[in-house]
C-alpha positions as CSV (number, residue, x, y, z in Angstrom):
1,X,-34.6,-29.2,22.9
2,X,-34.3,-28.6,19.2
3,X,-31.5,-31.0,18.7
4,X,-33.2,-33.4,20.8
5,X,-36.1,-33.5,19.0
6,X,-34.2,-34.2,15.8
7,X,-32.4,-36.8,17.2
8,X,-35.1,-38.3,17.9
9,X,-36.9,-38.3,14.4
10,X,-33.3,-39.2,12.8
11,X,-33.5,-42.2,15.1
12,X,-37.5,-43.3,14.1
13,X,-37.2,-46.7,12.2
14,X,-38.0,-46.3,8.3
15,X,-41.3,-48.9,8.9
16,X,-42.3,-46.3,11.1
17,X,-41.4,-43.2,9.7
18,X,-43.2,-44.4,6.2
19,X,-46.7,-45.0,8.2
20,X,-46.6,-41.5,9.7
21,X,-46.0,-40.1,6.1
22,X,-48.9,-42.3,4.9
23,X,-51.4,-41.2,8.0
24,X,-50.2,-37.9,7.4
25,X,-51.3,-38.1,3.9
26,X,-54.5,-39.8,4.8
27,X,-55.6,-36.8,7.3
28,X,-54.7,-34.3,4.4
29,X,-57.0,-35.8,2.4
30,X,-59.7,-36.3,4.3
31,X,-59.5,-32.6,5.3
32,X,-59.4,-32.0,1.8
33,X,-62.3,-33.9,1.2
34,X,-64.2,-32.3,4.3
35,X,-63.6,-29.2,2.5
36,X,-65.1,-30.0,-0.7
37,X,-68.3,-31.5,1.4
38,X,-68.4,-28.0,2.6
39,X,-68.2,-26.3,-0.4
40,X,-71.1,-28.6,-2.1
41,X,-73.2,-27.7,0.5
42,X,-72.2,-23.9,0.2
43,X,-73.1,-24.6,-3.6
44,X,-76.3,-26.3,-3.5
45,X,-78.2,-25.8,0.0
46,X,-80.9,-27.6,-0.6
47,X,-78.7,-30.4,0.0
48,X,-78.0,-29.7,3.5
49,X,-81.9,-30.8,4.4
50,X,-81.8,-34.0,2.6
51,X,-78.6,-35.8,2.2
52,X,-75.9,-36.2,5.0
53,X,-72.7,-36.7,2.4
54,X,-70.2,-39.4,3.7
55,X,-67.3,-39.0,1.7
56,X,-66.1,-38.5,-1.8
57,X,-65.8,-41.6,-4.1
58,X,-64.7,-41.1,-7.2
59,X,-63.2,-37.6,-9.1
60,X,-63.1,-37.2,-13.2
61,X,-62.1,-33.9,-15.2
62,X,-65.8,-33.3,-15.6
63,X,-67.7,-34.0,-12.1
64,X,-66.7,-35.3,-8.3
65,X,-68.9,-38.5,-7.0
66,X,-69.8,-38.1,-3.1
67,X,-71.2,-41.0,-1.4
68,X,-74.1,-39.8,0.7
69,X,-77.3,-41.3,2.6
70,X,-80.9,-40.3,3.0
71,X,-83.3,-40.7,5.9
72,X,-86.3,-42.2,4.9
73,X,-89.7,-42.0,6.8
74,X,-89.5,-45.8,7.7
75,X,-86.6,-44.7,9.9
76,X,-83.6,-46.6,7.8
77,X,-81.4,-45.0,5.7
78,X,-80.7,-45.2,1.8
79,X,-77.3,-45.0,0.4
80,X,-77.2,-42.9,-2.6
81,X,-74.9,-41.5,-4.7
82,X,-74.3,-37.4,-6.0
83,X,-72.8,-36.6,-9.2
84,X,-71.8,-32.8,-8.7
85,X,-70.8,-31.4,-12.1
86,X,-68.3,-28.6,-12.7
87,X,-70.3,-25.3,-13.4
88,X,-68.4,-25.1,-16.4
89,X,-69.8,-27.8,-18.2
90,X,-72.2,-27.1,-20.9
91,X,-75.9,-26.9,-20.1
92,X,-77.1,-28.4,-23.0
93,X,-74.5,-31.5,-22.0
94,X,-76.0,-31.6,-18.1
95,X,-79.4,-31.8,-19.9
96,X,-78.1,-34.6,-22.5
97,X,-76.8,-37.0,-19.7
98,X,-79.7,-36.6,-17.7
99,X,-82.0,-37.1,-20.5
100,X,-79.9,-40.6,-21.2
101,X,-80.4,-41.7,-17.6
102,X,-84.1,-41.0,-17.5
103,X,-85.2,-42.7,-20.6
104,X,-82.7,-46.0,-20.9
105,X,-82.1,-45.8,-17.3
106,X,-83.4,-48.1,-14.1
107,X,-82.7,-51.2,-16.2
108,X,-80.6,-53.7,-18.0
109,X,-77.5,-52.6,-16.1
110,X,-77.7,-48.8,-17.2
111,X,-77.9,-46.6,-14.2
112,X,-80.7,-44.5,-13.5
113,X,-81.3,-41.1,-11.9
114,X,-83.8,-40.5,-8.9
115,X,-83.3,-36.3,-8.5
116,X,-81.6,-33.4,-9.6
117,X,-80.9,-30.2,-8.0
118,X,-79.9,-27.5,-9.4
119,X,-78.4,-23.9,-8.0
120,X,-77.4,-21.4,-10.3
121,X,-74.4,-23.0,-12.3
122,X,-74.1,-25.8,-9.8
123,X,-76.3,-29.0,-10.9
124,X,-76.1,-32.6,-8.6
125,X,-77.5,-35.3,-9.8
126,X,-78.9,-38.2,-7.6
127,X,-78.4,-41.6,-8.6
128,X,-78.8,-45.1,-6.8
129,X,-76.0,-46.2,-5.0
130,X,-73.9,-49.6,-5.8
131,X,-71.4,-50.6,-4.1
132,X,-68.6,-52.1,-6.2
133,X,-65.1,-53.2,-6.1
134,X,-62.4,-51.7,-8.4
135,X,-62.2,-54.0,-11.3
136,X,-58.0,-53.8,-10.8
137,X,-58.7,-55.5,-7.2
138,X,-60.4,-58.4,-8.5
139,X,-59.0,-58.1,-12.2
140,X,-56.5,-61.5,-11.4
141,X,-59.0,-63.7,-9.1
142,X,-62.0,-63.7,-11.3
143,X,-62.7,-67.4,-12.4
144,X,-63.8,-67.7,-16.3
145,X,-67.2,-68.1,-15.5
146,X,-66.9,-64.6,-13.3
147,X,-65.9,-63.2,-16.4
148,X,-68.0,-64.5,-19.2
149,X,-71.2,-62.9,-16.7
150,X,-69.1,-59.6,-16.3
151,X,-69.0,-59.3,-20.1
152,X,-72.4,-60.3,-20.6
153,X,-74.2,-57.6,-18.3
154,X,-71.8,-55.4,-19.9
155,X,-72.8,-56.1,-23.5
156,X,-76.7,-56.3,-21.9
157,X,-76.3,-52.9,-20.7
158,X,-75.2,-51.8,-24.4
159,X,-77.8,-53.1,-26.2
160,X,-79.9,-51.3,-24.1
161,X,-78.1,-47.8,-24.7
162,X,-78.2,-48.9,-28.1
163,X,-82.1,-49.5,-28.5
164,X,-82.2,-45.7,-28.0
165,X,-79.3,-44.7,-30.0
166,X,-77.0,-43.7,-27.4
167,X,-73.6,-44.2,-28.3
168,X,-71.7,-44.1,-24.4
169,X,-68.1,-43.1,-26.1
170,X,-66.4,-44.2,-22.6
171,X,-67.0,-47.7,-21.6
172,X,-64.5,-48.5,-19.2
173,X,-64.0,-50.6,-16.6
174,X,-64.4,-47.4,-14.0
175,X,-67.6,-46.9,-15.9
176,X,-69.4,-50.1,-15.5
177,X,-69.8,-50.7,-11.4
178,X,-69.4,-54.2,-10.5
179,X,-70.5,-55.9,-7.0
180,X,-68.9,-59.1,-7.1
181,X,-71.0,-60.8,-4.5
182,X,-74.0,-59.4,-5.2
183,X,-73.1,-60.1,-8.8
184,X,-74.9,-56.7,-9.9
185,X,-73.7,-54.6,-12.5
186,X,-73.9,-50.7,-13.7
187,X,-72.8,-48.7,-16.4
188,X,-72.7,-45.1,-15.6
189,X,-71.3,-41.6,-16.6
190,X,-73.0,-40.5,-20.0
191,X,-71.5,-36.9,-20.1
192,X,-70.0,-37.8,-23.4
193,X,-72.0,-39.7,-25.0
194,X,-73.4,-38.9,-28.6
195,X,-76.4,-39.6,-30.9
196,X,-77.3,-42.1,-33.4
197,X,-78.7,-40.7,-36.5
198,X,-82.0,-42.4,-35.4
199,X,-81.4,-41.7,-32.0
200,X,-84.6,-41.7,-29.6
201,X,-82.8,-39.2,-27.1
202,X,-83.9,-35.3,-27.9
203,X,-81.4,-33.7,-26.9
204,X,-78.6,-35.5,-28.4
205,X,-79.6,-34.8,-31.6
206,X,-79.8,-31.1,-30.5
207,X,-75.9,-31.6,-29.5
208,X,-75.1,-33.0,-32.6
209,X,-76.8,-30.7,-34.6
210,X,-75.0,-27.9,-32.5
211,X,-71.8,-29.8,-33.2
212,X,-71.9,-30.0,-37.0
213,X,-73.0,-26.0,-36.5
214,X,-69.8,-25.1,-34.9
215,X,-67.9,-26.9,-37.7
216,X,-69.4,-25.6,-40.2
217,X,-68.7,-21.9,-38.8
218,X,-65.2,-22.5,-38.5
219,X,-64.8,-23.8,-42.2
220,X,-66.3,-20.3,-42.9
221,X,-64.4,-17.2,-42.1
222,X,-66.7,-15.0,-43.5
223,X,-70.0,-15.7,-41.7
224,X,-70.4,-15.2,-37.9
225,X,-72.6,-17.0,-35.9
226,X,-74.1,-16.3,-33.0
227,X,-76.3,-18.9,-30.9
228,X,-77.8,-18.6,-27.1
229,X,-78.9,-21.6,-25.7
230,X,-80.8,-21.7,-22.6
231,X,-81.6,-25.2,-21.1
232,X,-83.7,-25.4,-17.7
233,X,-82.1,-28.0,-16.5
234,X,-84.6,-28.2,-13.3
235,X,-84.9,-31.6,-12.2
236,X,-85.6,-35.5,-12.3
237,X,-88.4,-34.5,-9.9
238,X,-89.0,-30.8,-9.0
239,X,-88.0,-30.6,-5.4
240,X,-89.9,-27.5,-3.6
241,X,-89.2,-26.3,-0.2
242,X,-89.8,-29.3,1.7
243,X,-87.4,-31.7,-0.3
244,X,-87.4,-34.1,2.4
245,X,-91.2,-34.6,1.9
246,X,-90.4,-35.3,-1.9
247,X,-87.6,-37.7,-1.3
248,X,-90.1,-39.9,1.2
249,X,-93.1,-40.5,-0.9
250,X,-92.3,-39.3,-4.5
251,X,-94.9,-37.2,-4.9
252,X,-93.1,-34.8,-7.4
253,X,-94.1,-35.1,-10.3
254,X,-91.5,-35.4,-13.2
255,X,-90.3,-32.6,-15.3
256,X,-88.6,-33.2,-18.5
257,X,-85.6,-31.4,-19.6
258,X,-86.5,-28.5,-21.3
259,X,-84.7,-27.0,-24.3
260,X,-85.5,-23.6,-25.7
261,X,-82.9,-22.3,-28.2
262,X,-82.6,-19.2,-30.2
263,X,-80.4,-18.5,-33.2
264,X,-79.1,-15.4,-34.4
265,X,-77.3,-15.2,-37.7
266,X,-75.7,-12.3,-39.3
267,X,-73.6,-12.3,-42.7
């Protein structure tokens, strides 16, 4: 039976015998994906009443992008899209990004945020959904006019940044969603972006302050310095038990991202 069987896969055209390697590596990673659905839920249940997540879309060194949709009280659904950040990334960073997306957010091509939720070390953030090609797809077909508009709403959405000092540091093609049909446009993922001097975000200047702290402890051997920071990073819009109530009709009022620091020096 054994040699039979192996006969028969020796025998299995190579066209063939590729596209079973290639479903096989499909199913692996959509179980793999599946699993990591799992796990988010596991990590942040409050999820599990509100969002019904579809698949994963995109994966950085930093967070994992789900696709996911919510049912809304009209009956339809909204696609929307869940930033789940590692738990090791710094709080005063999750705080930072969503700052960004709060205050230069919603316009000029510069993503927004809609929620946050947050579970111990484990923070998702809620954004619209855009669908988009990838710009390697469509890199050879766009006309000239296609691409004198894409690098307009691209330098649109900078200026915007810019107004409030943001510097993105990782404008990319990956970073700035493009729907080529719908000729909409979105640049996302501030997790490292930085401060202006002037800058009109809080809590940049509170990482770059923290920054130039750090250096300045490591250029001296002799002082030690010790600093706690504790950032509540709650939420866009404070979700209580009944989240799906909160996701309908807004009624949450908005909470800013809180900062309280302490500092302890010794010499």
């Amino acid at each position: 039976m054994e040699a039979s069987l192996n006969a028969y896969q020796d025998e299995q055209p190579p066209l063939q015998a590729e596209n079973f390697c290639r479903k096989h590596e499909k199913n692996s990673k959509l179980s793999g994906v599946k699993i990591d659905i799992e796990k988010l839920y596991e990590a942040v249940p409050q999820l599990v009443n509100v969002f019904k997540i579809k698949e994963k879309i995109g994966e950085g060194t930093f967070s994992s992008v789900y696709l996911a949709t919510a049912q809304l009280q009209a009956g339809c659904e909204e696609k929307m899209a869940l930033k789940h950040l590692i738990p090791t990334s710094h709080p005063l960073r999750i705080a930072a990004e969503l700052q960004c997306l709060t205050i230069a957010g919603g316009q000029d091509n510069v993503m927004g945020v809609k929620y946050c939720f947050r579970k111990n070390d484990h923070v998702v953030i809620v954004m619209p959904y855009l669908e988009h090609e990838s710009f390697l797809d469509v890199l050879n077909s766009l006309s000239f006019e296609e691409v004198r508009e894409y690098m307009f709403n691209l330098f649109k959405a900078l200026r915007r940044i810019h107004h409030f000092g943001i510097v993105h540091r990782d404008v990319k093609p990956s970073n700035f969603l493009y729907n080529r049909r719908l000729k909409e446009y979105a640049l996302v993922d501030f997790g490292l972006a930085q401060g202006t001097p002037d800058t009109k975000i809080e809590l940049l200047r509170v990482v770059q302050s923290e920054s130039q702290q750090e250096s300045c402890s490591q250029n001296k051997p002799h002082l030690t310095l010790g600093n706690r920071v504790s950032v509540n990073v709650t939420a866009s819009r404070q979700l209580n038990s009944q989240p799906q109530k909160h996701l309908i009709n807004g009624a949450a009022s908005f909470h800013k991202c809180r900062l309280n620091k302490e500092k302890e020096e010794r010499f």
